[in-house]
FIBA-792694 format. One record per atom (N, C-alpha, C): residue in three letters; residue number from 1; atom name; y, x, z. Coordinates in nm, 3 decimals, padded with zeros to 5 digits. Layout:
+-----+-----+----+---------+---------+---------+
:   r :   k :  a :   north :    east :      up :
+-----+-----+----+---------+---------+---------+
: ala : NUM : CA :       Y :       X :       Z :
...
+-----+-----+----+---------+---------+---------+
END
This chain:
+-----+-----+----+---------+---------+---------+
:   r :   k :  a :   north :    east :      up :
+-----+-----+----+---------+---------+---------+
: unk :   1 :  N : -00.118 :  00.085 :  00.000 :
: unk :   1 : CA :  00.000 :  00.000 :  00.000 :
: unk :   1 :  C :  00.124 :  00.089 :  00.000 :
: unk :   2 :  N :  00.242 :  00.046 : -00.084 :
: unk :   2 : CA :  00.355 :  00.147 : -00.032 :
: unk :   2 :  C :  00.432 :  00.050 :  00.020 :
: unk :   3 :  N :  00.520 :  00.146 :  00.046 :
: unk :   3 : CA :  00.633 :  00.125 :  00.189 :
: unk :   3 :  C :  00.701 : -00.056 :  00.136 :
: unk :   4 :  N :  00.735 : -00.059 :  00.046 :
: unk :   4 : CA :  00.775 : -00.204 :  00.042 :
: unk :   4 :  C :  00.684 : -00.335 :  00.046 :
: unk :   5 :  N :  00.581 : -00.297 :  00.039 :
: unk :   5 : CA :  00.458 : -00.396 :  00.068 :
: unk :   5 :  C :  00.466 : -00.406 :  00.232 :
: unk :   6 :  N :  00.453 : -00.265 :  00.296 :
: unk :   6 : CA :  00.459 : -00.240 :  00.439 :
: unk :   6 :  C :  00.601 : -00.324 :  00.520 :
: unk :   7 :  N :  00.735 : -00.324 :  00.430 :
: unk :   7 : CA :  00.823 : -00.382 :  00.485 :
: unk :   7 :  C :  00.786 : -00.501 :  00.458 :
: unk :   8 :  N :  00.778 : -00.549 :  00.326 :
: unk :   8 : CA :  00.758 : -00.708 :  00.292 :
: unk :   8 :  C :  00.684 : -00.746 :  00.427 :
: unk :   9 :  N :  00.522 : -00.744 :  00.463 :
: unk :   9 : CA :  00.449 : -00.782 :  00.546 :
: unk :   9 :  C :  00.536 : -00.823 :  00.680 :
: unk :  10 :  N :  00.569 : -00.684 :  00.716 :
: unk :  10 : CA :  00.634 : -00.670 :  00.812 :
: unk :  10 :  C :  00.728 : -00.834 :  00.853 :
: unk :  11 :  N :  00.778 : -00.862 :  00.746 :
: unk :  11 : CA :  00.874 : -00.890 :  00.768 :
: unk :  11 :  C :  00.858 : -01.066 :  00.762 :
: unk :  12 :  N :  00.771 : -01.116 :  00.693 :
: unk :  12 : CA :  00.685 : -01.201 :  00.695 :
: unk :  12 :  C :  00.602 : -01.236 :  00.836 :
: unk :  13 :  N :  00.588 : -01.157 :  00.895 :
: unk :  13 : CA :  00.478 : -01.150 :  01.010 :
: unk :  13 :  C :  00.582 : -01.149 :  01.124 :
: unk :  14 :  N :  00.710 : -01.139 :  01.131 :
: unk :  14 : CA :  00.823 : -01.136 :  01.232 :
: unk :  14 :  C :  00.887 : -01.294 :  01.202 :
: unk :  15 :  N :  00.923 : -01.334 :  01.086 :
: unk :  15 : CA :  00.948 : -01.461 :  01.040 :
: unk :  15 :  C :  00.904 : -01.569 :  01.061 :
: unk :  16 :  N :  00.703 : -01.516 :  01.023 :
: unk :  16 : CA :  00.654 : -01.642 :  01.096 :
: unk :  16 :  C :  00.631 : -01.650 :  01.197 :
: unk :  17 :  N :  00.603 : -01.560 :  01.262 :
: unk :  17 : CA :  00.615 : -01.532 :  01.417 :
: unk :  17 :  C :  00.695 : -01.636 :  01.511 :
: unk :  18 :  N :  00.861 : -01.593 :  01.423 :
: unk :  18 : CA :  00.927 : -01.665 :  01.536 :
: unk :  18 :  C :  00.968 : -01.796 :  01.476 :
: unk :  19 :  N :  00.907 : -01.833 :  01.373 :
: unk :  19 : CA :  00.888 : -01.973 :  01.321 :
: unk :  19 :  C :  00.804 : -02.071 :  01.427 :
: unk :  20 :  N :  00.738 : -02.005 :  01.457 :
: unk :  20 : CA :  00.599 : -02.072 :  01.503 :
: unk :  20 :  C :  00.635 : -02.046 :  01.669 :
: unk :  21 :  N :  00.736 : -01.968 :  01.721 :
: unk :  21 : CA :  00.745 : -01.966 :  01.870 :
: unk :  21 :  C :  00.827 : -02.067 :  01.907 :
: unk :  22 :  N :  00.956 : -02.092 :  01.751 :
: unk :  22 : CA :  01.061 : -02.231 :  01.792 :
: unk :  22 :  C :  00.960 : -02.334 :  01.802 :
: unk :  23 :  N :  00.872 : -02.358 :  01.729 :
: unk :  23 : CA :  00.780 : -02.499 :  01.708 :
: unk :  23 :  C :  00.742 : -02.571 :  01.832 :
: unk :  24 :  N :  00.649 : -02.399 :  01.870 :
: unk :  24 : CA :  00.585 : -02.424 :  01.979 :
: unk :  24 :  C :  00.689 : -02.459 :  02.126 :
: unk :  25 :  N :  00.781 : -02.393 :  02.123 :
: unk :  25 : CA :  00.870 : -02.389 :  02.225 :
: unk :  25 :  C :  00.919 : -02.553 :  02.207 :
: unk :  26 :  N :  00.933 : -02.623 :  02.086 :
: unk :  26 : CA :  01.002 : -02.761 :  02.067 :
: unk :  26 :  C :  00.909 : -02.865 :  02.110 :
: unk :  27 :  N :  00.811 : -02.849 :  02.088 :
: unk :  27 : CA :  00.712 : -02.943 :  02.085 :
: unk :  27 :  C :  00.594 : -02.973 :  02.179 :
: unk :  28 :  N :  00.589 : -02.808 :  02.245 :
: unk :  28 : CA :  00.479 : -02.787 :  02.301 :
: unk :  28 :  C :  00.552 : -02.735 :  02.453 :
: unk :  29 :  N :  00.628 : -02.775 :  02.493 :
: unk :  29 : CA :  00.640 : -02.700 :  02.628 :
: unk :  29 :  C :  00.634 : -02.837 :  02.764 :
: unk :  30 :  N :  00.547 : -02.779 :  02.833 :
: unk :  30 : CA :  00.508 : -02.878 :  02.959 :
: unk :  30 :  C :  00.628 : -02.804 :  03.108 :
: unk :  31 :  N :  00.650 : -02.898 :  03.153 :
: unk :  31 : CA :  00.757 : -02.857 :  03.301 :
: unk :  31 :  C :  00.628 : -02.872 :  03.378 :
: unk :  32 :  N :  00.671 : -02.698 :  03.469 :
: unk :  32 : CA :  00.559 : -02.717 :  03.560 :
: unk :  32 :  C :  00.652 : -02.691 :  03.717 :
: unk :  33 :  N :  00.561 : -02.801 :  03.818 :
: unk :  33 : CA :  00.646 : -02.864 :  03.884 :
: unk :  33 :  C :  00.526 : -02.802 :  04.017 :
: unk :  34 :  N :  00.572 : -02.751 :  04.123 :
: unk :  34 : CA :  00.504 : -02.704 :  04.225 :
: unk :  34 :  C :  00.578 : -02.752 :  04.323 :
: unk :  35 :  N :  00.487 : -02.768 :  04.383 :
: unk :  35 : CA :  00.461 : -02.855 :  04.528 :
: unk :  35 :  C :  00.564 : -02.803 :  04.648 :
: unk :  36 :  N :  00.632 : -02.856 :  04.707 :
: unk :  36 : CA :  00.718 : -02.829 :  04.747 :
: unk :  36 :  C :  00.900 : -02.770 :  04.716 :
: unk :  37 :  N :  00.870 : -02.738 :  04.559 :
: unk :  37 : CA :  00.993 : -02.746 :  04.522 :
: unk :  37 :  C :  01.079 : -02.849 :  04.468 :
: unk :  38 :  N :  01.185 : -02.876 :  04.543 :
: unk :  38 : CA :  01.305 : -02.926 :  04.551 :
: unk :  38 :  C :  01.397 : -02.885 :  04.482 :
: unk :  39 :  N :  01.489 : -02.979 :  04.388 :
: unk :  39 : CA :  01.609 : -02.924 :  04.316 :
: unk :  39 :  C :  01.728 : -03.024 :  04.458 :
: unk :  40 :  N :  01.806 : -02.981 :  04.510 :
: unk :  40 : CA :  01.926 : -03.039 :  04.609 :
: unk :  40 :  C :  02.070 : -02.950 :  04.547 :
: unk :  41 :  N :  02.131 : -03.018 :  04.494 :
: unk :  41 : CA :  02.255 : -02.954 :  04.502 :
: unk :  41 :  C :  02.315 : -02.949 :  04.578 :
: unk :  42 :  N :  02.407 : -02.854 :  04.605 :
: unk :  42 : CA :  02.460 : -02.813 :  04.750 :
: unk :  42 :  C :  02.570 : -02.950 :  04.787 :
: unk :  43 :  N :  02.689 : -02.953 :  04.632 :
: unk :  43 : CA :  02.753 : -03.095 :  04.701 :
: unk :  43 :  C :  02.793 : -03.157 :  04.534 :
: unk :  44 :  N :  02.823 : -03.228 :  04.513 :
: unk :  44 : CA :  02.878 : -03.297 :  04.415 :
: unk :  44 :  C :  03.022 : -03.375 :  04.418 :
: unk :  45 :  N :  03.090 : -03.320 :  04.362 :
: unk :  45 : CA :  03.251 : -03.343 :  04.356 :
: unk :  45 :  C :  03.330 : -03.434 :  04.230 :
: unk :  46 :  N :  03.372 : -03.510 :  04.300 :
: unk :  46 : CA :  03.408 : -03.671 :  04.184 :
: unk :  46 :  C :  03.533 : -03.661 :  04.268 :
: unk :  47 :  N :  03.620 : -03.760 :  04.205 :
: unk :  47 : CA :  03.759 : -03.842 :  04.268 :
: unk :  47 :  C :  03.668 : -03.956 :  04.317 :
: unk :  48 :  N :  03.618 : -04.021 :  04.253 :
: unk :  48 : CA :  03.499 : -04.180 :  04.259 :
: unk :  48 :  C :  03.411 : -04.173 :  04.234 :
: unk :  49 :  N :  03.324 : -04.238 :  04.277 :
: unk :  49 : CA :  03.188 : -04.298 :  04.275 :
: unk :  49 :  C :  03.172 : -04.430 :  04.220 :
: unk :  50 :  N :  03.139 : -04.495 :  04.119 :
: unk :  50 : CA :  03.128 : -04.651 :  04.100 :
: unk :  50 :  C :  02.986 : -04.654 :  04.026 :
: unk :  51 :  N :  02.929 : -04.787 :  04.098 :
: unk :  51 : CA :  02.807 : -04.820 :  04.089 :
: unk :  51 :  C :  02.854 : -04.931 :  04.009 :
: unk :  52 :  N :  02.775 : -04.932 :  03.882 :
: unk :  52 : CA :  02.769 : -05.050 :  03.771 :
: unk :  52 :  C :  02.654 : -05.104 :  03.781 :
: unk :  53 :  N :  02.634 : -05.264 :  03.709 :
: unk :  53 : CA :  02.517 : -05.350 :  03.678 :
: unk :  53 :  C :  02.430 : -05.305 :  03.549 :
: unk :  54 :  N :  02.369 : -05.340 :  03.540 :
: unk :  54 : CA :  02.337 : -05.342 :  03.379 :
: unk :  54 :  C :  02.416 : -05.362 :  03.302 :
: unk :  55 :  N :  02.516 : -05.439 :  03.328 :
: unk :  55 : CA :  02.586 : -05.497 :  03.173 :
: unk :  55 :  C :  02.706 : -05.383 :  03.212 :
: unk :  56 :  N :  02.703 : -05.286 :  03.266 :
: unk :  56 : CA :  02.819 : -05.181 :  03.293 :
: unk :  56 :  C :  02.940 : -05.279 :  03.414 :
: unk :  57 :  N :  02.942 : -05.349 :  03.468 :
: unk :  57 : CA :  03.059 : -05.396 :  03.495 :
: unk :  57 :  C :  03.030 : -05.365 :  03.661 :
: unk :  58 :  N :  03.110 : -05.280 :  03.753 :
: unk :  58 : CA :  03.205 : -05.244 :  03.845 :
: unk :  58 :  C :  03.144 : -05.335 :  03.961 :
: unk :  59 :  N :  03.059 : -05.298 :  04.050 :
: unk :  59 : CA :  02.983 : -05.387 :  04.144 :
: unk :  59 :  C :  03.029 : -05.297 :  04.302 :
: unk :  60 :  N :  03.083 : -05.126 :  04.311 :
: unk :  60 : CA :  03.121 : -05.068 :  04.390 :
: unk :  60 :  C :  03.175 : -04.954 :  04.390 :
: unk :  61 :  N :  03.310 : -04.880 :  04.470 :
: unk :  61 : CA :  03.373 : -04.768 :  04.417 :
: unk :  61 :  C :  03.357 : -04.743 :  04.566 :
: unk :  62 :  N :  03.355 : -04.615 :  04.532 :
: unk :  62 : CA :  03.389 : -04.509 :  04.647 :
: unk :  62 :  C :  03.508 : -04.428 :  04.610 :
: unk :  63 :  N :  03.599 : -04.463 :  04.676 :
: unk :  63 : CA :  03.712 : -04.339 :  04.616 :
: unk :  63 :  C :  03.754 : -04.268 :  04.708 :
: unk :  64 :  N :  03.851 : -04.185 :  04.659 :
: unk :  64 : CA :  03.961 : -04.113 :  04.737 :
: unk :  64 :  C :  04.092 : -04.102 :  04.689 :
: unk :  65 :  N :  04.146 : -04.220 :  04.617 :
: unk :  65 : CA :  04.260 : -04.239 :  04.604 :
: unk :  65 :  C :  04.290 : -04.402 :  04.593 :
: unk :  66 :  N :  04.397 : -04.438 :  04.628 :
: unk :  66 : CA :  04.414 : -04.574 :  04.609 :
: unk :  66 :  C :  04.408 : -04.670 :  04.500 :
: unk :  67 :  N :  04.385 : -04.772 :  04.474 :
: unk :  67 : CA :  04.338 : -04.875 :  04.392 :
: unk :  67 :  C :  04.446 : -04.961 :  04.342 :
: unk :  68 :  N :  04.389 : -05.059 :  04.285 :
: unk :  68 : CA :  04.517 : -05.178 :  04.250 :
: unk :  68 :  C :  04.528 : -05.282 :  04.265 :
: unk :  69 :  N :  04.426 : -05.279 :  04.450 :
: unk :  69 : CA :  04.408 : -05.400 :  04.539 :
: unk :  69 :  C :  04.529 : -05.420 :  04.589 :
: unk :  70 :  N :  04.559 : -05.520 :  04.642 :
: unk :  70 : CA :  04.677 : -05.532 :  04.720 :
: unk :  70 :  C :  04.720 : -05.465 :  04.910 :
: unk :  71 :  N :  04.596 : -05.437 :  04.901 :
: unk :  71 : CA :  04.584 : -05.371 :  05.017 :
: unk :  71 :  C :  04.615 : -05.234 :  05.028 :
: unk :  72 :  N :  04.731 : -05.203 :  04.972 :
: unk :  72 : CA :  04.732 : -05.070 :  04.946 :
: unk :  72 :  C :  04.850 : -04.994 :  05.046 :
: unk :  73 :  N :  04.863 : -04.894 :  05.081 :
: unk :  73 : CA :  04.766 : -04.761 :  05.034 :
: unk :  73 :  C :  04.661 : -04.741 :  05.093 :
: unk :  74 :  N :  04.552 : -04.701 :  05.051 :
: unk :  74 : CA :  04.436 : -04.733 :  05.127 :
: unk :  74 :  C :  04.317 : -04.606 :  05.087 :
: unk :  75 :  N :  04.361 : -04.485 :  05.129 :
: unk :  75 : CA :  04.249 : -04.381 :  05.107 :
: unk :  75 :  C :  04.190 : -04.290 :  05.175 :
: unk :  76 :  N :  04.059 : -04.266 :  05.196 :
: unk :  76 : CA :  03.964 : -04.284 :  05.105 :
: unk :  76 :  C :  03.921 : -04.435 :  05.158 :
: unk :  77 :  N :  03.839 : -04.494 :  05.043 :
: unk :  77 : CA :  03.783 : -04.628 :  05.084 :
: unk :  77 :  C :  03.658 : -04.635 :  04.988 :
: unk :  78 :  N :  03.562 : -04.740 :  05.035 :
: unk :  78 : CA :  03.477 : -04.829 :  04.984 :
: unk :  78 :  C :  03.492 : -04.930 :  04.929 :
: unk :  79 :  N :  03.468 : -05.000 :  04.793 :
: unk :  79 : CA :  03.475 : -05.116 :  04.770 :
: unk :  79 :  C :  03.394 : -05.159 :  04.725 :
: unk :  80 :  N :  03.365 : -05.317 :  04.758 :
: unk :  80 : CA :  03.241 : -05.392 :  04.697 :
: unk :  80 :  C :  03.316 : -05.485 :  04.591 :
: unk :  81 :  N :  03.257 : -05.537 :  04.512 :
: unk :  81 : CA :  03.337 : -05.637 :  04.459 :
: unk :  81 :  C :  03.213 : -05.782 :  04.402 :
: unk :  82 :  N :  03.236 : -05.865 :  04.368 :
: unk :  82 : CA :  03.164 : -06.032 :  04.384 :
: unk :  82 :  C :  03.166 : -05.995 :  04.198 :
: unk :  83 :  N :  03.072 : -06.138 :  04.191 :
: unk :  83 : CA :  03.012 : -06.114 :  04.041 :
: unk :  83 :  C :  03.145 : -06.134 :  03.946 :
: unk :  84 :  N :  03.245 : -06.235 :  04.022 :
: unk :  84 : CA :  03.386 : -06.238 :  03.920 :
: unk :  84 :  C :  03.428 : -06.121 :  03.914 :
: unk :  85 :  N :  03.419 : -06.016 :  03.969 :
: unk :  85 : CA :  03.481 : -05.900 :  03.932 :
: unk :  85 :  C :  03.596 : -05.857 :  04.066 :
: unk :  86 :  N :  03.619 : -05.955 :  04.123 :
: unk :  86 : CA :  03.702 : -05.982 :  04.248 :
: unk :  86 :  C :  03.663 : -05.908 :  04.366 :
: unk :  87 :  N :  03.770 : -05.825 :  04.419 :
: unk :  87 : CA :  03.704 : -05.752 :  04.541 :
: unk :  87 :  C :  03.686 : -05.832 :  04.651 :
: unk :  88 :  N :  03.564 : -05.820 :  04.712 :
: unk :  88 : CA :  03.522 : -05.887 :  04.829 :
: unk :  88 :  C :  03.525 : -05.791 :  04.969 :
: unk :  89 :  N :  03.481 : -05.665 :  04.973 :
: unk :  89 : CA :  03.501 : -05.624 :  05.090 :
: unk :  89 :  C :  03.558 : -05.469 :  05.073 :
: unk :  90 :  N :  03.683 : -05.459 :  05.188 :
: unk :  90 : CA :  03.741 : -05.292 :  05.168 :
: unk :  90 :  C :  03.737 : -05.243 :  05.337 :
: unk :  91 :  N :  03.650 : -05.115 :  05.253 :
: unk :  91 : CA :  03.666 : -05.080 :  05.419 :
: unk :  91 :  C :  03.740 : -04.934 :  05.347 :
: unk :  92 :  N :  03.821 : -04.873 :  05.484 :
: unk :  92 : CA :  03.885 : -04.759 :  05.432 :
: unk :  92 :  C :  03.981 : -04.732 :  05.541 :
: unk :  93 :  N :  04.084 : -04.623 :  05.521 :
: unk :  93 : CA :  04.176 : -04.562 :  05.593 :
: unk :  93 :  C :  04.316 : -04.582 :  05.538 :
: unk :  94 :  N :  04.414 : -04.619 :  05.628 :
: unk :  94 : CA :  04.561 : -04.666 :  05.578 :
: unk :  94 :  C :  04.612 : -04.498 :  05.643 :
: unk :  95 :  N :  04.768 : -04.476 :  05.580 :
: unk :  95 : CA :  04.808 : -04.389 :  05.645 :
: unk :  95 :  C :  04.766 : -04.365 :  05.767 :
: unk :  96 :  N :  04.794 : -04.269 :  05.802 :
: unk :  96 : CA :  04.807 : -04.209 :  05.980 :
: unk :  96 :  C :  04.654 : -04.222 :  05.973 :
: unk :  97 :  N :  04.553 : -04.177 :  05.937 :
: unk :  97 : CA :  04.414 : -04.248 :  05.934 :
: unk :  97 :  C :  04.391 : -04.365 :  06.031 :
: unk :  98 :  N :  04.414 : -04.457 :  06.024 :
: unk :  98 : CA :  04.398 : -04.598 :  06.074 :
: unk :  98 :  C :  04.294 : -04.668 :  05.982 :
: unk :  99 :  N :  04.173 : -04.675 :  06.006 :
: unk :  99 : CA :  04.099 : -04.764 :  05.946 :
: unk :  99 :  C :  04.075 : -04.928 :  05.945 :
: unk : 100 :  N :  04.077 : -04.933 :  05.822 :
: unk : 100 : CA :  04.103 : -05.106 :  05.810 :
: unk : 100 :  C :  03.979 : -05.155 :  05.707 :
: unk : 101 :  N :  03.913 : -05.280 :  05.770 :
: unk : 101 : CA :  03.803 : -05.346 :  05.660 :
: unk : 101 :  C :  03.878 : -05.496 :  05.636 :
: unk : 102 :  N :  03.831 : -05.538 :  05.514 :
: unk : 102 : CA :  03.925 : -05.652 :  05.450 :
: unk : 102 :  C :  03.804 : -05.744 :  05.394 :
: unk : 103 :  N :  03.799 : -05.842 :  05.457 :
: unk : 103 : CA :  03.664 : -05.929 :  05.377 :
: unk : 103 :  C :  03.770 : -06.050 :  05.287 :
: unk : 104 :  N :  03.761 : -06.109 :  05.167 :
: unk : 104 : CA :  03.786 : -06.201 :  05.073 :
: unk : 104 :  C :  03.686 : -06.288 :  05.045 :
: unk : 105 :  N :  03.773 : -06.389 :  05.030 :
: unk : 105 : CA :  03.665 : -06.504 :  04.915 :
: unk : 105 :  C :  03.688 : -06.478 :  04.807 :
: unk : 106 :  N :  03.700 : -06.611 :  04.745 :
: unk : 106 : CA :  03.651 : -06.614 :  04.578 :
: unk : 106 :  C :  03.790 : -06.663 :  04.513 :
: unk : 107 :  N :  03.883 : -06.713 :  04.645 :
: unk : 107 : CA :  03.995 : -06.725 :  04.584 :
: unk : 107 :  C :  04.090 : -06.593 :  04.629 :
: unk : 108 :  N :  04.055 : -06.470 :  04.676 :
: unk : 108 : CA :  04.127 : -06.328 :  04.720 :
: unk : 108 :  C :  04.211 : -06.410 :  04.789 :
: unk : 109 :  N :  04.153 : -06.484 :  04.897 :
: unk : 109 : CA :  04.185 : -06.509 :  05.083 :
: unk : 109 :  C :  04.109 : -06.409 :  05.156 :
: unk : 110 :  N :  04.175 : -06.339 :  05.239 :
: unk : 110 : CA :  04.145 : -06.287 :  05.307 :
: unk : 110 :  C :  04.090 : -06.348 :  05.433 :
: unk : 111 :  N :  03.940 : -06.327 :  05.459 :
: unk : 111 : CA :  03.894 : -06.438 :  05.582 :
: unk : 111 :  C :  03.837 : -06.369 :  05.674 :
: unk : 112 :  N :  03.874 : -06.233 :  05.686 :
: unk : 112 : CA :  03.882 : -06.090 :  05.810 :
: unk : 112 :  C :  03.900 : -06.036 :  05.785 :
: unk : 113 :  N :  03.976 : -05.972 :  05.850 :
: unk : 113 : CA :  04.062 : -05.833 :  05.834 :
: unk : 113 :  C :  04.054 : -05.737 :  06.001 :
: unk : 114 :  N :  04.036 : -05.668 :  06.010 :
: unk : 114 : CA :  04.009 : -05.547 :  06.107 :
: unk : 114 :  C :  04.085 : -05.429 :  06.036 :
: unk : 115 :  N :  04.192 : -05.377 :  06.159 :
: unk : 115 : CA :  04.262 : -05.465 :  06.258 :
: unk : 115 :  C :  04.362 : -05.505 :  06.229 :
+-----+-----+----+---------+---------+---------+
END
């Protein structure tokens, strides 16, 4: 064989090589998962938290800045809100940290408030 047969090969045999390692790497790779290991992230950092339904629509926020309830200023807080979309319960901190919870109906009456 001479030398350009020797490169050709060569070079063919590196090609398919790593043809066949993407394949395998795409198609063929299993996660292996041992007993006792845990993935925990140390902390996770948002402004908010909001928990949606299925249909995407706004069922609870966790924030740390104020809202566009009337109860405002009011941070950090929790909110729940009723299937109209209407907030039903705020619990949270007013200036001076003074914590205040706010229960509503369905017409946004307030029917407890603490304190």
């Amino acid at each position: 064989m001479k030398w350009k047969q020797y490169g050709l090969m060569l070079t063919l045999a590196l090609l398919t090589g790593l043809v066949g390692g993407v394949v395998s790497s795409r198609f063929c790779v299993v996660d292996l998962a041992l007993a006792g290991d845990k993935f925990e992230p140390q902390k996770v950092v948002a402004r908010e938290f909001r928990l949606v339904d299925d249909n995407g629509k706004t069922i609870a926020i966790l924030g740390g800045r104020p809202g566009k309830e009337p109860f405002l200023p009011i941070a950090p807080d929790l909110r729940f809100y009723g299937k109209d979309g209407e907030l039903r319960i705020l619990v949270g901190l007013m200036p001076g940290d003074n914590p205040v919870i706010v229960l509503s109906d369905a017409d946004r009456d307030v029917i407890w408030k603490a304190p």
